[in-house]
C-alpha positions in Angstrom: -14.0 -13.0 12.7 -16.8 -10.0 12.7 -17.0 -7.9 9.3 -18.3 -4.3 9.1 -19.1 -2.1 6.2 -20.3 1.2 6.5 -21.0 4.5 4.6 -19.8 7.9 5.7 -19.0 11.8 5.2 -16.7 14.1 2.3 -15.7 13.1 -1.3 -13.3 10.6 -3.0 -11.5 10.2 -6.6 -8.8 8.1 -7.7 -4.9 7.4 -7.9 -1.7 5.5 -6.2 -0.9 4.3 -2.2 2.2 2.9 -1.2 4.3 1.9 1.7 7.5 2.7 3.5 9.2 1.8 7.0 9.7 -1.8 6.3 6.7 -2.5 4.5 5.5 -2.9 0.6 2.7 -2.1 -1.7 1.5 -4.7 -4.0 0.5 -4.3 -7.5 -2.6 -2.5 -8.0 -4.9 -2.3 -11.1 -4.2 0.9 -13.1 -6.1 3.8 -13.7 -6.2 7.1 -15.7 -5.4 8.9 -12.3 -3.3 6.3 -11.0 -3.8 2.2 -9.2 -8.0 1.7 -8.4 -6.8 0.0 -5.7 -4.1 -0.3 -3.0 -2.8 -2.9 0.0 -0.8 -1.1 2.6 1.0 -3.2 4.8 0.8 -2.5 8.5 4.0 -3.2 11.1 4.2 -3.1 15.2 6.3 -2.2 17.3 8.7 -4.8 16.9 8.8 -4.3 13.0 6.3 -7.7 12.7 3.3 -8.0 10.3 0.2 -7.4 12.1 -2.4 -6.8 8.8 -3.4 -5.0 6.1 -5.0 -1.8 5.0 -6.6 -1.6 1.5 -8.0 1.6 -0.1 -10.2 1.5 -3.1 -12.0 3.6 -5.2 -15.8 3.3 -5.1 -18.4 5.4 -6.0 -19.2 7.1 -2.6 -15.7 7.3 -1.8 -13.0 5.5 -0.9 -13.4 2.0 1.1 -11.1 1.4 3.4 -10.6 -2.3 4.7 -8.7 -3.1 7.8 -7.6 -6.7 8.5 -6.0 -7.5 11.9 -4.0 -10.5 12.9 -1.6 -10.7 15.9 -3.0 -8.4 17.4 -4.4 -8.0 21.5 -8.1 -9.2 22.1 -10.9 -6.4 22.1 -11.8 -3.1 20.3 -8.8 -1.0 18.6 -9.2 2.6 17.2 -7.3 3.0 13.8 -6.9 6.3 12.1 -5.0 7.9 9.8 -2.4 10.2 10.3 -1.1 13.3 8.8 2.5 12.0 8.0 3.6 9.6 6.3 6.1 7.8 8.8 6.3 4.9 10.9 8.6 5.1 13.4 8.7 2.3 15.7 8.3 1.1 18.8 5.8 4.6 19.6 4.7 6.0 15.7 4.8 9.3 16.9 6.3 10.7 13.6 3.1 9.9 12.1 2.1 13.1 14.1 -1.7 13.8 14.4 -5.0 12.6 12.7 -5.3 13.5 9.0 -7.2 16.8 9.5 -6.9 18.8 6.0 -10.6 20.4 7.1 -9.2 21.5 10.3 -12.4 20.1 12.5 -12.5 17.9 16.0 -12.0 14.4 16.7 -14.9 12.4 16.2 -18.3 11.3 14.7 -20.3 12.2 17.7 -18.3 15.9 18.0 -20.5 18.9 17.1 -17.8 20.3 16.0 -17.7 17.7 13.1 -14.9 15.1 12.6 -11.2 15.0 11.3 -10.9 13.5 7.7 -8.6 10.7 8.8 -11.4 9.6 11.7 -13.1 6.6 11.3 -16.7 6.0 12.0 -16.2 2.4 14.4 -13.8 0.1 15.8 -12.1 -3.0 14.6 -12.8 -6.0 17.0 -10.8 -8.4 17.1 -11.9 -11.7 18.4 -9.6 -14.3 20.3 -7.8 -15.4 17.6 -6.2 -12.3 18.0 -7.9 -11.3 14.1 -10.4 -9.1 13.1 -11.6 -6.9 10.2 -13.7 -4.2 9.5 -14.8 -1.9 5.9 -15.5 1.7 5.9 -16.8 3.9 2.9 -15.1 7.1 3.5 -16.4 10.4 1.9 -14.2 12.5 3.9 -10.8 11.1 1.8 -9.7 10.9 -1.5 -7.1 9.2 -3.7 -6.8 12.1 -5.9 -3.6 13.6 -5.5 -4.9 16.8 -6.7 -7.4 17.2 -4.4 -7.7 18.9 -1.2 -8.4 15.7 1.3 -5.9 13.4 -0.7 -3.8 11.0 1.4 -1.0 11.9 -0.8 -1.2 15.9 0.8 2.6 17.0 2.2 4.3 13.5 1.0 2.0 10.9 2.0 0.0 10.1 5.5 0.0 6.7 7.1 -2.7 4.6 9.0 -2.0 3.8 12.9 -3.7 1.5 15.0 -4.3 2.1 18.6 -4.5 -0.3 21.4 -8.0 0.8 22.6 -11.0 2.1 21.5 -12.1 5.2 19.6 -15.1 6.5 22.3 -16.2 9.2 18.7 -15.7 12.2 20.7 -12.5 13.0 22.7 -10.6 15.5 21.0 -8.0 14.9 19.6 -7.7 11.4 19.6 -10.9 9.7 20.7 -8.9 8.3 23.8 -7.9 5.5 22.3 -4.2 5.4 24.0 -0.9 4.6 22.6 -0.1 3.6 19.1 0.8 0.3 18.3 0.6 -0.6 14.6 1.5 1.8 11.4 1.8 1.5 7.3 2.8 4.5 5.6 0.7 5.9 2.7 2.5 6.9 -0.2 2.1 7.7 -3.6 
């Protein structure tokens, strides 16, 4: 199993995640502005576990951790999504990439890149498990504030069954959607 951690784009504060379409949120430490830290539980198609997402507050931003099991061999995009639903076998409901800033898809776009893009892949190996960490400046876990994941009701985290190629608006080409947890607060 490969880790990642890297440190990209926007802002990030503080407050509460949780889950919905057949999955939970665990307890998270509290804060003045809500949990420091969140687990979002992630579903396929067939309503079975397939990982976790967890979002925590850190000084650059929030950190985002992806862990992968049961899941196909090779690279998978995952991004989050500007509604908060999970609607299986296709997540369409989830609708779009989280995009309060209104730019392209993509951290090799000119154009800039849409607040619910991440900056790399998660591999995962042939154990059919991987995992991967992302600071992300471009979020935040302040419900108040204008790139919170809690914006319109909540978002939601999809994986894809390829690769993000960075640039292929609006969805990096990374085909269909096979994996969700919703983001509430």
């Amino acid at each position: 199993m490969r880790l990642v951690w890297l440190v990209v784009g926007g802002l990030g504060a503080v407050a509460g995640l949780g889950v919905a379409a057949g999955a939970g949120a665990l307890a998270a430490e509290p804060h003045e502005d809500g949990p420091h830290e969140i687990r979002v539980k992630l579903v396929g198609s067939q309503g079975q576990p397939v990982g976790s997402v967890t979002f925590k507050t850190v000084k650059k931003g929030v950190k985002m951790t992806i862990k992968l099991e049961n899941v196909p061999f090779g690279e998978h995009a995952v991004h989050i999504h500007e509604n908060p639903v999970c609607d299986a076998p296709d997540f369409h409901g989830a609708g779009g990439h989280f995009n309060p800033a209104g730019k392209q898809h993509g951290y090799q776009n000119p154009m800039g890149h849409h607040n619910g893009d991440l900056p790399g892949n998660v591999m995962v190996d042939e154990d059919h498990m991987g995992e991967a960490s992302f600071v992300l400046k471009d979020i935040s876990l302040d419900p108040k504030a204008p790139d919170s994941l809690f914006l319109n009701g909540g978002t939601s985290v999809v994986v894809h069954e390829h690769a993000d190629d960075m640039k292929t608006d609006p969805s990096g080409d990374a085909g269909n959607r096979i994996a969700c947890g919703v983001v509430k607060e």
